[in-house]
DRENGU-335441 format. One record per residue (C-alpha): residue in three letters; x, y, z. Coordinates in steps of 0.25 Angstrom, whole numbers, plus 5000, padded with zeros to 4 digits. Example, Ala and Ser with C-alpha at 12.3 -4.5 7.8 and 13.67 -1.06 7.14 Angstrom:
BEGIN
<'ALA' <5049 4982 5031>>
<'SER' <5055 4996 5029>>
//
This chain:
BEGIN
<'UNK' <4921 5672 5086>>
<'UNK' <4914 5661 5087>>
<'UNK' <4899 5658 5086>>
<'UNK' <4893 5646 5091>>
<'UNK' <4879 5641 5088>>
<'UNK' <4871 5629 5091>>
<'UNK' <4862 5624 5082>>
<'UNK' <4845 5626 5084>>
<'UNK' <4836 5617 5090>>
<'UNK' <4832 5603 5085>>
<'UNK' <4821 5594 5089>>
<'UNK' <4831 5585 5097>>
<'UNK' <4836 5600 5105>>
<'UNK' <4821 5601 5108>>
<'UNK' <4815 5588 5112>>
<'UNK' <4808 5587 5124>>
<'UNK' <4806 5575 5132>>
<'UNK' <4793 5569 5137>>
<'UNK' <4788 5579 5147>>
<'UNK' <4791 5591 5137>>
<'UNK' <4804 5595 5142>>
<'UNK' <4816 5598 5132>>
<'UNK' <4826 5586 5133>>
<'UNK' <4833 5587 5120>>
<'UNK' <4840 5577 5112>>
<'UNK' <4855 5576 5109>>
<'UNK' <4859 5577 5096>>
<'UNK' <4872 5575 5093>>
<'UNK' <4874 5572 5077>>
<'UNK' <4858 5570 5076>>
<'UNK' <4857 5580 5064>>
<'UNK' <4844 5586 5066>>
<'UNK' <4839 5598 5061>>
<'UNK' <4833 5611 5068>>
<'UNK' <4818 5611 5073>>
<'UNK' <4810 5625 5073>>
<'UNK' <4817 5629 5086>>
<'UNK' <4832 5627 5081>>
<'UNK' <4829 5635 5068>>
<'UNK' <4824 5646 5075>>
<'UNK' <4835 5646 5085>>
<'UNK' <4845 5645 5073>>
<'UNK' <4838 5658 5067>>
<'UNK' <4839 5666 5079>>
<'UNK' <4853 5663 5080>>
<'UNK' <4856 5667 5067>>
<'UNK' <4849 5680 5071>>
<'UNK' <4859 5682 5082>>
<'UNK' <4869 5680 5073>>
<'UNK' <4867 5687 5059>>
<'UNK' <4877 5698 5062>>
<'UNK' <4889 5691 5066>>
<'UNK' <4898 5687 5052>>
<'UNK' <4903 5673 5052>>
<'UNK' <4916 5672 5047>>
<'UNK' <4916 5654 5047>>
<'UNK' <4902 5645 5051>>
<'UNK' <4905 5630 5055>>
<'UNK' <4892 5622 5059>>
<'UNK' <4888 5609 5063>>
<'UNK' <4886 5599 5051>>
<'UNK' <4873 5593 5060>>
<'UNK' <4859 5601 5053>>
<'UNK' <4855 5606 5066>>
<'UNK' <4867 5616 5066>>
<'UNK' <4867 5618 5052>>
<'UNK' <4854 5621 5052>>
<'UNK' <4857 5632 5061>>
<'UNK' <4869 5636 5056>>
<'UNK' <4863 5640 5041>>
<'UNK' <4851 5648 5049>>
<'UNK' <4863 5656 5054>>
<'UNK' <4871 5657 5044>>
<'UNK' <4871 5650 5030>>
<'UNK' <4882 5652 5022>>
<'UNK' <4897 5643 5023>>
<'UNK' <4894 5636 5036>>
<'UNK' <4904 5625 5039>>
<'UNK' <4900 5612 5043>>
<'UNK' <4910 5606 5053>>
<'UNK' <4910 5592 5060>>
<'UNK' <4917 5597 5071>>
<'UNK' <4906 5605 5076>>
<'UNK' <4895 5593 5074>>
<'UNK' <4888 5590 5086>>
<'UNK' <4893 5580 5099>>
<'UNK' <4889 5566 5093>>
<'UNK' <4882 5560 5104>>
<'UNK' <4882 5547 5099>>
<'UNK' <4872 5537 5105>>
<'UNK' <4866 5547 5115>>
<'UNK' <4862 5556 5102>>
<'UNK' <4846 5557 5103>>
<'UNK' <4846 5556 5119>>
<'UNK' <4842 5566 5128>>
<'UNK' <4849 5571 5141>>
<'UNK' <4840 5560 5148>>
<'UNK' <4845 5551 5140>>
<'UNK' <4860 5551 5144>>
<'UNK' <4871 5556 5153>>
<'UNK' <4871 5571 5145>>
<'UNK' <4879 5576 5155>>
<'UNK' <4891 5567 5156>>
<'UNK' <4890 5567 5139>>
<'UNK' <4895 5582 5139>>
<'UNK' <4905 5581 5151>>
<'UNK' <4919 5576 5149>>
<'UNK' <4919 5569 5163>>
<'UNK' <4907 5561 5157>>
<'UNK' <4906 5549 5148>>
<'UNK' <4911 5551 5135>>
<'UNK' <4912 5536 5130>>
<'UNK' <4899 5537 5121>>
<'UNK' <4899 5528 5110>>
<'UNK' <4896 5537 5101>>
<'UNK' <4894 5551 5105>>
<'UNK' <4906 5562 5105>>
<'UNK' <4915 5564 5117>>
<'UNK' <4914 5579 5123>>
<'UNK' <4930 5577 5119>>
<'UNK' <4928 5573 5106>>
<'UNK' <4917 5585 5103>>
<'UNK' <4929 5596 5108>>
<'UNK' <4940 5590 5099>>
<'UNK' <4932 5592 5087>>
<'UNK' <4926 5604 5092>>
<'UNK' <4939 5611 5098>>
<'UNK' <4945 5607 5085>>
<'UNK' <4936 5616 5078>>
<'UNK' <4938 5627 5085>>
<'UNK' <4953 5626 5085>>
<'UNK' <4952 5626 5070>>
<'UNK' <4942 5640 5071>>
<'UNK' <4951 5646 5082>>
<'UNK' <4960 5649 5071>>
<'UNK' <4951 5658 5065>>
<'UNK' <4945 5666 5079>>
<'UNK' <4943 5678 5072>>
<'UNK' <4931 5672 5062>>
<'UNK' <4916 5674 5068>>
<'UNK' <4914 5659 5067>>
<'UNK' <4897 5654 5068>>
<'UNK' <4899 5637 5073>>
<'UNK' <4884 5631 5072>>
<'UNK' <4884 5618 5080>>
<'UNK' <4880 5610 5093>>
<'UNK' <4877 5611 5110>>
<'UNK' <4888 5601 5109>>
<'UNK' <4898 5609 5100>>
<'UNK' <4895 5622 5109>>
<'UNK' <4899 5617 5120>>
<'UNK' <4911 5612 5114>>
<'UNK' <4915 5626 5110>>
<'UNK' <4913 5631 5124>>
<'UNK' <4923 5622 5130>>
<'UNK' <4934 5625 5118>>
<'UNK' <4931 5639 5123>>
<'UNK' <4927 5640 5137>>
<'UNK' <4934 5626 5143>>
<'UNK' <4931 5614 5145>>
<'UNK' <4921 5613 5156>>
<'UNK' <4928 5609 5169>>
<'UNK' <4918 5599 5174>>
<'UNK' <4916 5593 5159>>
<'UNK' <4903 5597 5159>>
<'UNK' <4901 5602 5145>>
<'UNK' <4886 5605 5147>>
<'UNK' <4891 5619 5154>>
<'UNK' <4892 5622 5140>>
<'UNK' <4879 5623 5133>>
<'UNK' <4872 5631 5122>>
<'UNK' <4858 5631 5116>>
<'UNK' <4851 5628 5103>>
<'UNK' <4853 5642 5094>>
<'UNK' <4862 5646 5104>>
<'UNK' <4875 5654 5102>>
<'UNK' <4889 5655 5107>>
<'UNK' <4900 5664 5105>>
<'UNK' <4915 5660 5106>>
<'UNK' <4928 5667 5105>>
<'UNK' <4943 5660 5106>>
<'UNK' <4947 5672 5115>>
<'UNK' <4936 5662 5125>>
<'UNK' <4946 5652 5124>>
<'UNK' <4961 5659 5127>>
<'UNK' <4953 5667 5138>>
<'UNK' <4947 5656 5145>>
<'UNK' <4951 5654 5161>>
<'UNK' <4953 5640 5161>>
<'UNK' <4952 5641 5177>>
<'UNK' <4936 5647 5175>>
<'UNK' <4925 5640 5175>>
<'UNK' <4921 5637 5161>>
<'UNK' <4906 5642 5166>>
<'UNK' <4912 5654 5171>>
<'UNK' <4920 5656 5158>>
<'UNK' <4908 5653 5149>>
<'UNK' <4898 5663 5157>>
<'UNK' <4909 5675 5159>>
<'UNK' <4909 5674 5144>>
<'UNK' <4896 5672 5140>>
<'UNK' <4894 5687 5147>>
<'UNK' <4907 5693 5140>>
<'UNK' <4901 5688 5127>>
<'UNK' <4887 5691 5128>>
<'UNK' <4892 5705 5129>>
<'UNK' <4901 5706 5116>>
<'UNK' <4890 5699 5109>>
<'UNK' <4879 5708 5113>>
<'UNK' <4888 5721 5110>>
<'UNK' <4893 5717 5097>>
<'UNK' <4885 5707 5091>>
<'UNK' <4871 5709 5097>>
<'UNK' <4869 5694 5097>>
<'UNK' <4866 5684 5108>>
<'UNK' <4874 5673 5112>>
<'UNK' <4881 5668 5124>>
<'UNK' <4893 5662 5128>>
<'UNK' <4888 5655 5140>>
<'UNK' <4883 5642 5142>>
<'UNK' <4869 5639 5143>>
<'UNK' <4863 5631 5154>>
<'UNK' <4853 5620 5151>>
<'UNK' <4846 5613 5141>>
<'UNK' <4854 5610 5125>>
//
């Protein structure tokens, strides 16, 4: 089984623009650490967690992530490039004002940056890795990473979005998602992948609240990173 967190919160997750409102800032490789918020996010987690035994822990080398991977757990955690952050390149810092966010996480949108990652270019890496893991399914594995990185995972297990739009996949700060490789050889390919991610997100919830008494959902969530 595989259990997938991203990181807490940093000041750039939590900036707010002139009027007050939250309109975060894109990090990509920027390594910043965990404000308050992101450490407390990281400790609840670890709450949610402390009764599942991991068998193997990869994590993000960037600090934000390993900062909430040693909260969570503190002992042989594997740092592993593959699962580093989408570079964004020049649009690093910018806000979704600031740039066509949409189009940079849809296949069908530009993907000529000068220096950011290609959505395609994120999956090889990311796909690569979880080929390697697949091989040991068995194994509780705990993988601390990125918004980008999730939902990554949830096409290798839930499809490709049809339309492209990879923002049908979301997850939030401290948030935590849990994947089988049964997801993948059971997958309609005819289904709408929202419709495959909702009908089990409810299948899940229930194991999870029957055998683990933890909280997590397999679902996407709908709004704001």
């Amino acid at each position: 089984m595989i259990y997938f967190v991203r990181h807490g919160a940093t000041s750039w997750n939590e900036n707010v623009d002139e009027n007050g409102n939250k309109n975060p800032r894109y990090q990509g490789r920027k390594d910043l650490s965990l404000n308050e918020k992101g450490i407390s996010q990281a400790k609840e987690v670890a709450q949610k967690l402390q009764g599942i035994n991991f068998d193997e822990v990869f994590c993000s080398p960037l600090k934000r992530a390993k900062e909430t991977c040693e909260i969570i757990y503190d002992d042989n955690i594997i740092f592993d490039d593959r699962i580093i952050e989408r570079d964004f390149g020049e649009l690093t810092g910018k806000t979704k004002k600031d740039f066509d966010y949409a189009g940079f996480w849809n296949l069908s949108g530009k993907q000529d940056y000068q220096g950011a990652e290609t959505i395609k270019d994120v999956e090889k890496r990311v796909f690569d890795f979880l080929d390697e893991l697949k091989q040991d399914s068995d194994k509780n594995i705990l993988i601390v990473a990125h918004s980008g990185i999730g939902r990554i995972m949830m096409s290798y297990f839930y499809g490709v979005p049809k339309d492209g739009n990879y923002l049908n996949y979301d997850i939030k700060n401290g948030q935590v998602l849990q994947f089988d490789y049964d997801m993948v050889s059971s997958r309609d390919e005819s289904e709408d992948v929202l419709e495959h991610v909702k009908r089990n997100a409810i299948k899940r919830k229930v194991q999870i609240d029957e055998k683990q008494k933890i909280y997590t959902t397999q679902s996407a969530v709908w709004g704001e990173n």
